[in-house]
C-alpha angles and dihedrals in degrees: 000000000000121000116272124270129216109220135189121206119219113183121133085208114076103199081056095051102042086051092051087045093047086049099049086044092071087055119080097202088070141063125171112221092182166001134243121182094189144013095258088055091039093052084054112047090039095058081040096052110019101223120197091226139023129202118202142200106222098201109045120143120257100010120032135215097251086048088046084050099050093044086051095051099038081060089055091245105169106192118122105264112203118193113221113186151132102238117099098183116139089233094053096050087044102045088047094048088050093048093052121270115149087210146015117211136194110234071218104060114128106258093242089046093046089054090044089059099037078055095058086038084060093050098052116271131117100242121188128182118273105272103035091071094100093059090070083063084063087041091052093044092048084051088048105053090044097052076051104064090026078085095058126111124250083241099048089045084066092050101055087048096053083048096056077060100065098248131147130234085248097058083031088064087041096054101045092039089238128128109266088244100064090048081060090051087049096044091048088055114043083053076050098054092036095052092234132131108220147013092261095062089042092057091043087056090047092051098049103035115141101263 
């Protein structure tokens, strides 16, 4: 058996808490230390108590659950947070996972499946509900392309940037006050570096880039 996890419950709605208490409460590996109804109470009893897991509501008035995230994390709060929700959009799963989060839940999991997860999220892995699997493909390609472009110049920075803006190496030169020769030896190799074939995908990368 794996070793017991304090958890602390955040739901603004009651019914909802007192099912995912009562749930936690049959499994020997949990037990819930607390309760949170909102983001602003949760930021404080966890920074109080030091739970080894955290279980958050993602929509609560006032203060939501990515807010709550960020302020938890800003504080260098280490618990496992766990996002339980009912929402199943692609931004949602991916903003929380980059913020942070070590899993992403469905308020509609069965119980046995939900433990089971809360389980693999104990031990270490970054577990989301069947179905929204496929949006960590999106996450690793987001970390990808910015490790990516985390290896360009200053210099060819500007150049891709000048490209996503239609320009030619001619008013590129022009622009940056450099020969048009050496805006072809950046531009070779930023598509180097960036493992793509012309200007156009290049622009379109620069365009869509994760801010």
């Amino acid at each position: 058996m794996s070793n017991v996890s304090t958890v602390i419950v955040v739901d603004d709605h009651p019914l909802m808490r007192k099912g995912i208490t009562q749930l936690l409460s049959i499994d020997p590996n949990f037990v819930v230390i607390d309760e949170a109804t909102n983001g602003i109470e949760a930021v404080s009893m966890v920074k109080k108590q030091h739970p080894d897991m955290v279980l958050l509501d993602l929509n609560m008035k006032a203060v939501s659950g990515l807010e709550t995230l960020k302020a938890l994390r800003n504080d260098g709060i280490t618990s496992k947070i766990v996002i339980l929700t009912v929402s199943d959009a692609k931004q949602d799963v991916i903003s929380l996972v980059n913020q942070g989060a070590d899993g992403y839940l469905l308020k509609d999991t069965d119980p046995e499946i939900l433990l089971d997860s809360l389980h693999r999220i104990q031990q270490g892995k970054l577990v989301v509900s069947e179905g929204l699997t496929q949006y960590l493909d999106c996450l690793d390609q987001e970390n990808n392309i910015r490790e990516k472009i985390a290896t360009l110049t200053r210099r060819e920075n500007q150049i891709m940037e000048e490209i996503s803006r239609g320009l030619s190496n001619k008013e590129i030169s022009e622009n940056l006050n450099i020969s048009e020769g050496t805006v072809k030896v950046h531009v070779k190799s930023l598509l180097k570096k960036l493992a793509i074939k012309s200007r156009v995908e290049a622009a379109v990368l620069f365009l869509e880039q994760p801010k």
